[in-house]
DOVEXKE-217461 format. One record per residue: x, y, z of N, C-alpha, C in turn; chain. Coordinates in steps of 0.1 Angstrom, whole numbers, plus 2048, in hexadecimal, padded with zeros to 3 digits. Layout:
REM residues N
<nX = X; nY = Y; nZ = Z; caX = X; caY = Y; caZ = Z; cX = X; cY = Y; cZ = Z; cadena = A>
...
REM end
This chain:
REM residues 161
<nX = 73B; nY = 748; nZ = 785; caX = 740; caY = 755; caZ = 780; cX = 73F; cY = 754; cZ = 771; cadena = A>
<nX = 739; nY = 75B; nZ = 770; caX = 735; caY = 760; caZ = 75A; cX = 743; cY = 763; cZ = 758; cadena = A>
<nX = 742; nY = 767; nZ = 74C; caX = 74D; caY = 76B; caZ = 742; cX = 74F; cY = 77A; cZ = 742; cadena = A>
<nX = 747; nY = 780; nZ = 744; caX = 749; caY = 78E; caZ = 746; cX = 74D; cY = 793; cZ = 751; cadena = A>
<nX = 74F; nY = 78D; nZ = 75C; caX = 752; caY = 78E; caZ = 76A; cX = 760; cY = 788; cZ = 76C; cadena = A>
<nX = 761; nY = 77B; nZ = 765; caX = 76E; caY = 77C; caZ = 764; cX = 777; cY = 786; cZ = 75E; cadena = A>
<nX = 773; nY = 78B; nZ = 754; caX = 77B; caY = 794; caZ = 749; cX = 77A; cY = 7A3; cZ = 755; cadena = A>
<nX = 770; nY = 7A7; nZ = 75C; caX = 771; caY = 7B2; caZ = 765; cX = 77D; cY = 7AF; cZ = 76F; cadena = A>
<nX = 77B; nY = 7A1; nZ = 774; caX = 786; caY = 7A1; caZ = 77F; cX = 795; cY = 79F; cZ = 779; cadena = A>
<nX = 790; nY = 79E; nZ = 772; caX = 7A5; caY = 79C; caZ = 76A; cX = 7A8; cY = 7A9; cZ = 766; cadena = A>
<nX = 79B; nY = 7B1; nZ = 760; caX = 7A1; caY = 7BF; caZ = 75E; cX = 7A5; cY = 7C6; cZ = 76C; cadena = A>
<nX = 79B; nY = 7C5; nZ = 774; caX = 7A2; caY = 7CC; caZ = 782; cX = 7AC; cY = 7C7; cZ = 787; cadena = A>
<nX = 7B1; nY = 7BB; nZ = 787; caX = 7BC; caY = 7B5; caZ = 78A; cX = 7CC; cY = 7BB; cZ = 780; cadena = A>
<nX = 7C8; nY = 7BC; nZ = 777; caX = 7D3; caY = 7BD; caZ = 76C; cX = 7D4; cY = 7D0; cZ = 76F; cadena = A>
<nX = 7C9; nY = 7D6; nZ = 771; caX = 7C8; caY = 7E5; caZ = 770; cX = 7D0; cY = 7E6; cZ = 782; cadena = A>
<nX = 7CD; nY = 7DE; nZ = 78F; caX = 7CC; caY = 7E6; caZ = 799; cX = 7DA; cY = 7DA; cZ = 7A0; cadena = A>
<nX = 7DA; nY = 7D0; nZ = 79D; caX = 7E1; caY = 7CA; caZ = 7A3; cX = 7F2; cY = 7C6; cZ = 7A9; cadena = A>
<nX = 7F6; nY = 7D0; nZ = 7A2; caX = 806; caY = 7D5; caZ = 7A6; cX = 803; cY = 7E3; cZ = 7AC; cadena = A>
<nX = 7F8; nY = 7EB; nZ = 7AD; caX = 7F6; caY = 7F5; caZ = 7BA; cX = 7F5; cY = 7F0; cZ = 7C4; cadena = A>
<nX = 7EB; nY = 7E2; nZ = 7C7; caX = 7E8; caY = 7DE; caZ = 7CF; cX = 7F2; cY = 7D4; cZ = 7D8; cadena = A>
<nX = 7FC; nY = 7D1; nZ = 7CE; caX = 80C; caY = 7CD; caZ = 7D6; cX = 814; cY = 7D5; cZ = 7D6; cadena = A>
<nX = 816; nY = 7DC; nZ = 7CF; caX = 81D; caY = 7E9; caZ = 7D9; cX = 81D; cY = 7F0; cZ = 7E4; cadena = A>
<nX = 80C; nY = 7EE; nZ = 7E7; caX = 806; caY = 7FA; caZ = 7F5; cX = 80E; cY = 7EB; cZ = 7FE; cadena = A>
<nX = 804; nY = 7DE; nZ = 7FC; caX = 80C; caY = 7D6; caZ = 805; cX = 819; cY = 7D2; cZ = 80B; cadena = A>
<nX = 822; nY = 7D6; nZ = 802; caX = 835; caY = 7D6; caZ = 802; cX = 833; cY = 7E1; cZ = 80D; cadena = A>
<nX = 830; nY = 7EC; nZ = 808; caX = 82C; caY = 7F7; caZ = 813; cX = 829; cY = 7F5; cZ = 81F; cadena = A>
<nX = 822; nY = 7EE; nZ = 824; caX = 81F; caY = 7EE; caZ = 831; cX = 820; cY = 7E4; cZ = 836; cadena = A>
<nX = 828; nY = 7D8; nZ = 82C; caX = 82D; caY = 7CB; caZ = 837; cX = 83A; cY = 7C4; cZ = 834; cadena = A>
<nX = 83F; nY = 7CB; nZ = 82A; caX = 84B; caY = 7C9; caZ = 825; cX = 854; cY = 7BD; cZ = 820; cadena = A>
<nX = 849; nY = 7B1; nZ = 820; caX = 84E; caY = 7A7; caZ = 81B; cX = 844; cY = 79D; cZ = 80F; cadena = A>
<nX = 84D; nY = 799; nZ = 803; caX = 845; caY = 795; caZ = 7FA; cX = 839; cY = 78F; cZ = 7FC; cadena = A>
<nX = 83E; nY = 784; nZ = 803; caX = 836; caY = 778; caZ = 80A; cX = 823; cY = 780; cZ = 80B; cadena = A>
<nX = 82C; nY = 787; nZ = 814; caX = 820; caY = 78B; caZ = 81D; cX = 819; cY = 793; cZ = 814; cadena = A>
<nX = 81E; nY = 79C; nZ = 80C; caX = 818; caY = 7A6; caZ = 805; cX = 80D; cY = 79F; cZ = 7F5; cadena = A>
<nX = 816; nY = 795; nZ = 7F5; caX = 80E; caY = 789; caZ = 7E8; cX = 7FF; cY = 784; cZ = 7F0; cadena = A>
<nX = 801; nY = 781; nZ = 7FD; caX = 7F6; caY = 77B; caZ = 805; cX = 7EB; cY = 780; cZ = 804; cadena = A>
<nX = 7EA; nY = 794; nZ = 80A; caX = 7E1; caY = 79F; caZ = 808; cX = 7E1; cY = 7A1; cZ = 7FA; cadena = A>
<nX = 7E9; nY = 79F; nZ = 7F0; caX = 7E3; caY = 7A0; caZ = 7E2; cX = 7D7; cY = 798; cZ = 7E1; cadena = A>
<nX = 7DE; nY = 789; nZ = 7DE; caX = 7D4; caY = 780; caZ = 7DF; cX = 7C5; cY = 781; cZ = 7E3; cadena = A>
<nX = 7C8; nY = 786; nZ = 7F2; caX = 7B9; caY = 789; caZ = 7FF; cX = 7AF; cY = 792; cZ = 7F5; cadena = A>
<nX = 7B6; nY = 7A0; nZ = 7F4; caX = 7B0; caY = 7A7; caZ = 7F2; cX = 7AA; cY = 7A6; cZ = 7DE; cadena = A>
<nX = 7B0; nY = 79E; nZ = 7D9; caX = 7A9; caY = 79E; caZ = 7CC; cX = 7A1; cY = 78E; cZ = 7CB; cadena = A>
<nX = 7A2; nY = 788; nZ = 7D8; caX = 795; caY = 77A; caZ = 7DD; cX = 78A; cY = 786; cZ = 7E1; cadena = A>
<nX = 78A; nY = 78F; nZ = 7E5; caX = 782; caY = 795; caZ = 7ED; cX = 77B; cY = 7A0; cZ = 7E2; cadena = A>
<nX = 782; nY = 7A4; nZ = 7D6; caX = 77C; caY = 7A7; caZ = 7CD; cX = 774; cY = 7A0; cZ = 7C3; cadena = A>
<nX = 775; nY = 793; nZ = 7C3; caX = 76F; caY = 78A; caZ = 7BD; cX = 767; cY = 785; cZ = 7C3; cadena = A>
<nX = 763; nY = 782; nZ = 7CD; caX = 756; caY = 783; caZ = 7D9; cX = 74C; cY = 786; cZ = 7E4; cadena = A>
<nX = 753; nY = 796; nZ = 7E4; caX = 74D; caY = 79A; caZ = 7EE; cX = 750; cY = 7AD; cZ = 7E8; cadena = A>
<nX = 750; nY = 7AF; nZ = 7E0; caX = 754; caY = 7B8; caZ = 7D9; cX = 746; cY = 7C1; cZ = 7D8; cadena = A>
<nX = 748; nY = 7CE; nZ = 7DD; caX = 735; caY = 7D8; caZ = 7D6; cX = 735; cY = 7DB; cZ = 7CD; cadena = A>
<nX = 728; nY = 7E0; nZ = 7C9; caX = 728; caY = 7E3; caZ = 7BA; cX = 733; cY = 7F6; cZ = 7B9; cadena = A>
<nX = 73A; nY = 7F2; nZ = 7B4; caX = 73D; caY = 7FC; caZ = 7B2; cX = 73B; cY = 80B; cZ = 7A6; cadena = A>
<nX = 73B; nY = 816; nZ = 7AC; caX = 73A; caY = 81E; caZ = 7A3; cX = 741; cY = 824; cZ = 798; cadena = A>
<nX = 74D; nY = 81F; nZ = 79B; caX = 756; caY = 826; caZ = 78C; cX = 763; cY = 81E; cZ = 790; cadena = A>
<nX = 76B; nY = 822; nZ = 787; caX = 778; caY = 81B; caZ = 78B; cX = 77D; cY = 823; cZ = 793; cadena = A>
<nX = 77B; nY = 82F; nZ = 799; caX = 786; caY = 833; caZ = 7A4; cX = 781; cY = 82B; cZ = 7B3; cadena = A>
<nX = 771; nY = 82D; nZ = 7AF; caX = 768; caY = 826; caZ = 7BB; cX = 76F; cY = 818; cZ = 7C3; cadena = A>
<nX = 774; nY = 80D; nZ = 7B6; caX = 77B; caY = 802; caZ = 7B5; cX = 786; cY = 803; cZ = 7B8; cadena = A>
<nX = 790; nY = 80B; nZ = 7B5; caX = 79B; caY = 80D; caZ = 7BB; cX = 79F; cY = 811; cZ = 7C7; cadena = A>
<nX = 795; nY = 81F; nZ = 7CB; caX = 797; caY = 81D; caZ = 7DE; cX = 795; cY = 811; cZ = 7E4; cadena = A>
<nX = 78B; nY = 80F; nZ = 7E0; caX = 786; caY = 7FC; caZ = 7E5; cX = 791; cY = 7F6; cZ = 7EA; cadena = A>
<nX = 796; nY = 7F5; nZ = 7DD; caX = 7A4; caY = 7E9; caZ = 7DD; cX = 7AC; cY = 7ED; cZ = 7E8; cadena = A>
<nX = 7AF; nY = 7FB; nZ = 7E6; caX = 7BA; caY = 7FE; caZ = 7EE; cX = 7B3; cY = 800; cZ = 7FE; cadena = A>
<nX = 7AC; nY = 802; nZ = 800; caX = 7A6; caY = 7FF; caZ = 810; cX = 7A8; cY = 7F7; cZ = 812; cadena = A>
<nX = 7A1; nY = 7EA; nZ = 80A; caX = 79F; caY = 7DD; caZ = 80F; cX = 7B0; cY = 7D9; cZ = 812; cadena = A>
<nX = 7B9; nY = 7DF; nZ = 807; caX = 7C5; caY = 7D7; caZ = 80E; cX = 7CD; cY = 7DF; cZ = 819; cadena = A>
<nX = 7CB; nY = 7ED; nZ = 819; caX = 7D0; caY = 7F1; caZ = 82B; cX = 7CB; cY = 7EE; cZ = 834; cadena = A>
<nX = 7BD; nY = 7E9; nZ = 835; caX = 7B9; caY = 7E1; caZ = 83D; cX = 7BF; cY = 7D3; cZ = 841; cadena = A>
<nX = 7BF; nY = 7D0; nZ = 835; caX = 7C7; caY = 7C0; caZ = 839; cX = 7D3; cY = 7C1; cZ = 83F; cadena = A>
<nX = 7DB; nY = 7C9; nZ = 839; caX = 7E3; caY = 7CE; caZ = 83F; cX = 7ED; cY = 7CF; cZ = 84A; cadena = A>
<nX = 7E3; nY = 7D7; nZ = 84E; caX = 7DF; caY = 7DB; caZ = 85F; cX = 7E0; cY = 7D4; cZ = 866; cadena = A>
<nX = 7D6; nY = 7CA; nZ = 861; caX = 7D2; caY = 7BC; caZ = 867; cX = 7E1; cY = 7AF; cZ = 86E; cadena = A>
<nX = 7E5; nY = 7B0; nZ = 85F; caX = 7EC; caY = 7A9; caZ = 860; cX = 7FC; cY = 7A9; cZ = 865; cadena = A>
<nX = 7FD; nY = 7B8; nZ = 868; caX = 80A; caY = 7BE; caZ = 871; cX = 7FF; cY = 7BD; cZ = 883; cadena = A>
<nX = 7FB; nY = 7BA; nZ = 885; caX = 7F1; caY = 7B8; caZ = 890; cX = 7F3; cY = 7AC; cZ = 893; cadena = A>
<nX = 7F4; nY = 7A5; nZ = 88D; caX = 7F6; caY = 797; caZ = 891; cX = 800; cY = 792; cZ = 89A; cadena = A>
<nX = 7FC; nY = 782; nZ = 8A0; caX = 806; caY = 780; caZ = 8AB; cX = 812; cY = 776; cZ = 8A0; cadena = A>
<nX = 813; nY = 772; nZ = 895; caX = 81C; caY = 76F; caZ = 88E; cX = 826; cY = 777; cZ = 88A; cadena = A>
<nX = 821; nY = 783; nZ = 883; caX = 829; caY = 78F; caZ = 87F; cX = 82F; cY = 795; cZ = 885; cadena = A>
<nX = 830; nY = 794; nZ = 893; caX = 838; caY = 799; caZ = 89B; cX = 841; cY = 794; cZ = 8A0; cadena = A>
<nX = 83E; nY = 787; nZ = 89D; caX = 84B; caY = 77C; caZ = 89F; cX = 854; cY = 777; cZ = 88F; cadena = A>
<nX = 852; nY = 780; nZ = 887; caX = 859; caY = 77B; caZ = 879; cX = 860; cY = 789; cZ = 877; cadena = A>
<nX = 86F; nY = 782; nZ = 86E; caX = 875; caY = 78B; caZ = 86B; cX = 875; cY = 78E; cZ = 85C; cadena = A>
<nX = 87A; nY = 79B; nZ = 859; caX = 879; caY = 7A3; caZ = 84D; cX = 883; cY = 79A; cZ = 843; cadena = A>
<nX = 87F; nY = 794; nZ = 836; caX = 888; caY = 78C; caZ = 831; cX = 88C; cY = 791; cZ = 822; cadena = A>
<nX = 883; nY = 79B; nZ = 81B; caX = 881; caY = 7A0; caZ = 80E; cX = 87B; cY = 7A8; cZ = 80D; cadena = A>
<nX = 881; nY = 7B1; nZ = 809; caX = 877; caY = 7C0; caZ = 804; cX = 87D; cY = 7C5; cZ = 7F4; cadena = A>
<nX = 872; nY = 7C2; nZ = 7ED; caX = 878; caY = 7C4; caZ = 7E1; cX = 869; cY = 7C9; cZ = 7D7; cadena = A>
<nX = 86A; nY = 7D6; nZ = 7D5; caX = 859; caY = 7DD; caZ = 7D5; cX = 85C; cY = 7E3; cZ = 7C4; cadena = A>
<nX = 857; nY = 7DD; nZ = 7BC; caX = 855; caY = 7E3; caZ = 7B0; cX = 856; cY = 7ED; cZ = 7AC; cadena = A>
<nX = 860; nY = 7F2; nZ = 7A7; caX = 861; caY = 806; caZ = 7A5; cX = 861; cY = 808; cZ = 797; cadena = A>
<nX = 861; nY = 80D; nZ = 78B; caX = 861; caY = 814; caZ = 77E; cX = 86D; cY = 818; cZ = 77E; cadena = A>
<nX = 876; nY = 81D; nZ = 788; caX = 881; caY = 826; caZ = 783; cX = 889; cY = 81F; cZ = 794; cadena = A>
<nX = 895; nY = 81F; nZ = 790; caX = 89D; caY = 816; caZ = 79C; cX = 8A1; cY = 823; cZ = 7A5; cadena = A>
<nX = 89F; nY = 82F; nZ = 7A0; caX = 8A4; caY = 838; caZ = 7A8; cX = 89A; cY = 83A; cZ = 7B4; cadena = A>
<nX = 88F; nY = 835; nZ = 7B0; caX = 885; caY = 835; caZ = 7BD; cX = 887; cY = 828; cZ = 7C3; cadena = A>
<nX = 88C; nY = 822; nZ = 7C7; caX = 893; caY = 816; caZ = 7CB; cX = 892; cY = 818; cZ = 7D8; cadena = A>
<nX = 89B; nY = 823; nZ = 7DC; caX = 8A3; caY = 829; caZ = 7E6; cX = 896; cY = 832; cZ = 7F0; cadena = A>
<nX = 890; nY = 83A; nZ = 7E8; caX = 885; caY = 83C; caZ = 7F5; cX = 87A; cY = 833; cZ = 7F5; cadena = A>
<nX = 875; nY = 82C; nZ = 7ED; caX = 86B; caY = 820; caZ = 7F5; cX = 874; cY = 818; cZ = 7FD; cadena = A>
<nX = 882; nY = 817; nZ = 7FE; caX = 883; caY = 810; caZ = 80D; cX = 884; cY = 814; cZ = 813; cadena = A>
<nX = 889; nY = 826; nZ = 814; caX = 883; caY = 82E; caZ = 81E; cX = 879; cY = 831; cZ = 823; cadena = A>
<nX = 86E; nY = 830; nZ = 81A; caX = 861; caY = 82A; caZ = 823; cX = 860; cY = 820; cZ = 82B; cadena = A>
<nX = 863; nY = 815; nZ = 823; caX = 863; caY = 80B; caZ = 829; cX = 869; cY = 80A; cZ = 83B; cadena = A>
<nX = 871; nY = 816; nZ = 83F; caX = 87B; caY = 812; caZ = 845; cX = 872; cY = 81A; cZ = 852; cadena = A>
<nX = 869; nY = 825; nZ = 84D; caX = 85F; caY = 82C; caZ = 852; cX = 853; cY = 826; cZ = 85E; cadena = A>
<nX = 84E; nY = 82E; nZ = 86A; caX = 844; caY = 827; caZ = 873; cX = 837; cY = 821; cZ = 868; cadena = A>
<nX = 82D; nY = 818; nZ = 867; caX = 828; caY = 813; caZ = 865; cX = 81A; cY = 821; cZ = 868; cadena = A>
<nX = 817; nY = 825; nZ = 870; caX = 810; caY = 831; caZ = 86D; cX = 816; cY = 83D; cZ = 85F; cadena = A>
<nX = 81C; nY = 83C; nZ = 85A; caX = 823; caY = 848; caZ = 851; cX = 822; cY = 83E; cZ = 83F; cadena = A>
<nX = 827; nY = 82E; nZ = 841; caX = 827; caY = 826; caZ = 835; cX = 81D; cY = 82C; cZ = 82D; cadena = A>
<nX = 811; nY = 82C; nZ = 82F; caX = 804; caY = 82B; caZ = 829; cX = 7FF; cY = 836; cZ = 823; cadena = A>
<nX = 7FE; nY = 840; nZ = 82C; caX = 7FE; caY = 84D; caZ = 827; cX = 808; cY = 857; cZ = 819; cadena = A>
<nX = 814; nY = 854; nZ = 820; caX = 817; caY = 856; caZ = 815; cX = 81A; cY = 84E; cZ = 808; cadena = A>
<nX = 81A; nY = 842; nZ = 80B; caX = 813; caY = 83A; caZ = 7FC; cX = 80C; cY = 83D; cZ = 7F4; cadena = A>
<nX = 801; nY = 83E; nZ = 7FA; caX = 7F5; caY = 845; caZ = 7F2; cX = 7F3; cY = 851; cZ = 7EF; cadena = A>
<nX = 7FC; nY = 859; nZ = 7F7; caX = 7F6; caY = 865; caZ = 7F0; cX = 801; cY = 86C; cZ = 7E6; cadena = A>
<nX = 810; nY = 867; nZ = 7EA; caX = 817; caY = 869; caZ = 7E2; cX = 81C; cY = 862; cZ = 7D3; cadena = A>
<nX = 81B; nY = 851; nZ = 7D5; caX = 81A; caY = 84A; caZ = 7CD; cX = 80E; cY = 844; cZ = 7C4; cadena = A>
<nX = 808; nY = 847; nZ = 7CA; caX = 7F9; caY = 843; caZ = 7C4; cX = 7F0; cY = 851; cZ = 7C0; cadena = A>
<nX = 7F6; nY = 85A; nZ = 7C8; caX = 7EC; caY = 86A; caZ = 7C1; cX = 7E1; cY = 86C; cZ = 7C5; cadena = A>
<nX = 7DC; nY = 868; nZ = 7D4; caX = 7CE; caY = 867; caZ = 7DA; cX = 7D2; cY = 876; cZ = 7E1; cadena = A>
<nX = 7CA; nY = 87E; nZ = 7E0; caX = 7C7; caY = 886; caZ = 7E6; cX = 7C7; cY = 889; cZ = 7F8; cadena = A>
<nX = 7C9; nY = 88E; nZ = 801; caX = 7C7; caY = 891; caZ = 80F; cX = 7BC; cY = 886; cZ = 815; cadena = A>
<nX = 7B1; nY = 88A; nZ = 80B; caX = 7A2; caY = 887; caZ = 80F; cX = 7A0; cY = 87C; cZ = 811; cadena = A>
<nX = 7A5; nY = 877; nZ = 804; caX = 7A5; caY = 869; caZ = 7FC; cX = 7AD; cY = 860; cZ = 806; cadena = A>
<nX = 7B8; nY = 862; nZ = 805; caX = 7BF; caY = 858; caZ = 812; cX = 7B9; cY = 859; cZ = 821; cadena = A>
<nX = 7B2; nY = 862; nZ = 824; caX = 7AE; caY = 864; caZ = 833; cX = 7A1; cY = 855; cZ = 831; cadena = A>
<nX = 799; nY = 85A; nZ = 824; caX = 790; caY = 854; caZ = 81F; cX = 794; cY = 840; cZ = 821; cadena = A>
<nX = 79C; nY = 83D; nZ = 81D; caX = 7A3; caY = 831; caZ = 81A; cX = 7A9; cY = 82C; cZ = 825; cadena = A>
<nX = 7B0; nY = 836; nZ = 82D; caX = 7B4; caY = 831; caZ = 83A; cX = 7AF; cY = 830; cZ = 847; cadena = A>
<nX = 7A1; nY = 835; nZ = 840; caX = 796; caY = 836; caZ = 851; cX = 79E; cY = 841; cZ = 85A; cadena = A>
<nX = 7A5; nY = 84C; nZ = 858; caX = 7AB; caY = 85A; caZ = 860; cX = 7A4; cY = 866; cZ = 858; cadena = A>
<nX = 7A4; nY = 86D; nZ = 866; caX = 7A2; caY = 879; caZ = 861; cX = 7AA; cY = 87C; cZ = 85D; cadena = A>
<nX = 7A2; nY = 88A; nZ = 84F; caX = 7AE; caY = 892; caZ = 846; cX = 7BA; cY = 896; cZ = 84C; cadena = A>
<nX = 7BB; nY = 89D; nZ = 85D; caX = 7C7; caY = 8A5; caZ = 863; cX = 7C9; cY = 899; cZ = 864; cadena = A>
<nX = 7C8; nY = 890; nZ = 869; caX = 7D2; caY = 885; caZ = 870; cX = 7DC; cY = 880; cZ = 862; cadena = A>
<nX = 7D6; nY = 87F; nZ = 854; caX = 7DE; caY = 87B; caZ = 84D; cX = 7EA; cY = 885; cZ = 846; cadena = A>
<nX = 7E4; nY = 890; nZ = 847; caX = 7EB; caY = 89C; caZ = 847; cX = 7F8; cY = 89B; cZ = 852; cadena = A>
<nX = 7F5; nY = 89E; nZ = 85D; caX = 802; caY = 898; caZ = 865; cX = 80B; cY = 88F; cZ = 862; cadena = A>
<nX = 804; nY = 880; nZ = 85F; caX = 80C; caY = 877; caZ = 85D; cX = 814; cY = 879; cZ = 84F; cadena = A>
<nX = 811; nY = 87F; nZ = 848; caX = 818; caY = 884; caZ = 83A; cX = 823; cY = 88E; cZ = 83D; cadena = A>
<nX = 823; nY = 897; nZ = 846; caX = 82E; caY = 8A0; caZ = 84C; cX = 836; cY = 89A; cZ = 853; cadena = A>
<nX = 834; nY = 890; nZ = 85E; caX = 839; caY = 888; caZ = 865; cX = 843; cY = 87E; cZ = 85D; cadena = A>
<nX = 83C; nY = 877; nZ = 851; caX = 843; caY = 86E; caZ = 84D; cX = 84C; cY = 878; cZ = 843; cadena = A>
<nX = 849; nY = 882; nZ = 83E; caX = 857; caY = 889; caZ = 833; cX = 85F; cY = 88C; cZ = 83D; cadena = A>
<nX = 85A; nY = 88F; nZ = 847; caX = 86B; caY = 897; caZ = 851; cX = 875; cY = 88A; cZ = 853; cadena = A>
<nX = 86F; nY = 87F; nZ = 854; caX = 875; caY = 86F; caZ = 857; cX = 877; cY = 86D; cZ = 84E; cadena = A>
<nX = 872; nY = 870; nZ = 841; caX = 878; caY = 869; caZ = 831; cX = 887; cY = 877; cZ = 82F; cadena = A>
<nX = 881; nY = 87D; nZ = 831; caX = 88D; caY = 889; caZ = 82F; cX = 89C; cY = 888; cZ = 834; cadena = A>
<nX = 89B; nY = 886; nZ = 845; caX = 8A0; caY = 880; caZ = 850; cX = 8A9; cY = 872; cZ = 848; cadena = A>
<nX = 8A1; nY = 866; nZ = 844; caX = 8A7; caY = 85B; caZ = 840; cX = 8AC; cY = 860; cZ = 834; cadena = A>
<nX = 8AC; nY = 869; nZ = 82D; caX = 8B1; caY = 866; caZ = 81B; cX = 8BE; cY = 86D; cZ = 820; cadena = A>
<nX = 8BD; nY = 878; nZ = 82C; caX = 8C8; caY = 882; caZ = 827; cX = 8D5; cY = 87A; cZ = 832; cadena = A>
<nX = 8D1; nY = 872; nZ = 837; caX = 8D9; caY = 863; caZ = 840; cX = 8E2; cY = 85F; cZ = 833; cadena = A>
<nX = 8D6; nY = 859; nZ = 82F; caX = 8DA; caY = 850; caZ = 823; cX = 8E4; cY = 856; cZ = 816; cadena = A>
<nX = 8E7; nY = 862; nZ = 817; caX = 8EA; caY = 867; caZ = 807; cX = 8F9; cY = 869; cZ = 810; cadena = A>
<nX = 8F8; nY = 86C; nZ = 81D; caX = 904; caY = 86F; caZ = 823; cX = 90B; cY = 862; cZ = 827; cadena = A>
<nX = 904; nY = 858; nZ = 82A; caX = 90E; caY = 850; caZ = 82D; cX = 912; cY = 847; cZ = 81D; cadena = A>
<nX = 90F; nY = 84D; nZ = 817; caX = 914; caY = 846; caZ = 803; cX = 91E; cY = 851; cZ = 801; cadena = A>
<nX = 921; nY = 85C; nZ = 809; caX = 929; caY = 862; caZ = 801; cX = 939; cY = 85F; cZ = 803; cadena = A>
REM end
């Protein structure tokens, strides 16, 4: 690997790579695990990566490649034998604390979806694009998961009071 290639992958790394643990916390809820699919997925940009067309091009990339893994890796015959031990997901403001564990707390069909489209700013298209679903299907799952995020916050604010 040249010098320029290095300096590309550290920029995408430094630019994409706390997205790319975030979506993971998201849909597997534990550090461990979510460090692993970091890892995977930016070995996998450094080897097997396409040429890409722009940086948004590169950034669905990333983010496919790790719902994929994902997926994968809640599929597994280990993961279903391991318990939840840490969930502690990077936020900017602590007040969002409280509903990414509400996500968190969310079916595994609904995680993803609204990650991306609400936290990351992807579009209908774009996440259907990313998640291998069609547009309506991810549409549902975005209605589906607010009535369940709604459902859990208005639990939650009631049983704090």
């Amino acid at each position: 690997m040249d010098e320029e290639q290095m300096q590309r992958f550290e920029a995408s790394y430094d630019a994409y790579g706390a997205m790319v643990y975030r979506l993971a916390m998201v849909y597997l809820g534990r550090r461990a695990d979510a460090e692993d699919v970091t890892q995977e997925v930016f070995c996998r940009l450094l080897w097997r990566a396409p040429a890409f067309l722009n940086e948004a091009h590169e950034k669905r990339w990333l983010l496919q490649v790790t719902a994929n893994l994902c997926k994968d890796q809640l599929k597994g015959f280990w993961r279903k034998r391991a318990a939840a031990l840490d969930v502690d997901i990077p936020t900017e403001h602590q007040a969002d604390q409280g509903v990414l564990e509400a996500i968190l707390a969310l079916p595994e069909t609904y995680k993803g979806p609204i990650h991306l489209h609400y936290y990351e700013g992807y579009s209908v298209a774009e996440v259907a694009e990313i998640l291998g679903l069609s547009p309506s299907a991810v549409k549902m799952r975005l209605k589906r998961g607010r009535e369940q995020l709604k459902l859990e916050l208005e639990l939650g604010t009631e049983g704090s009071v």
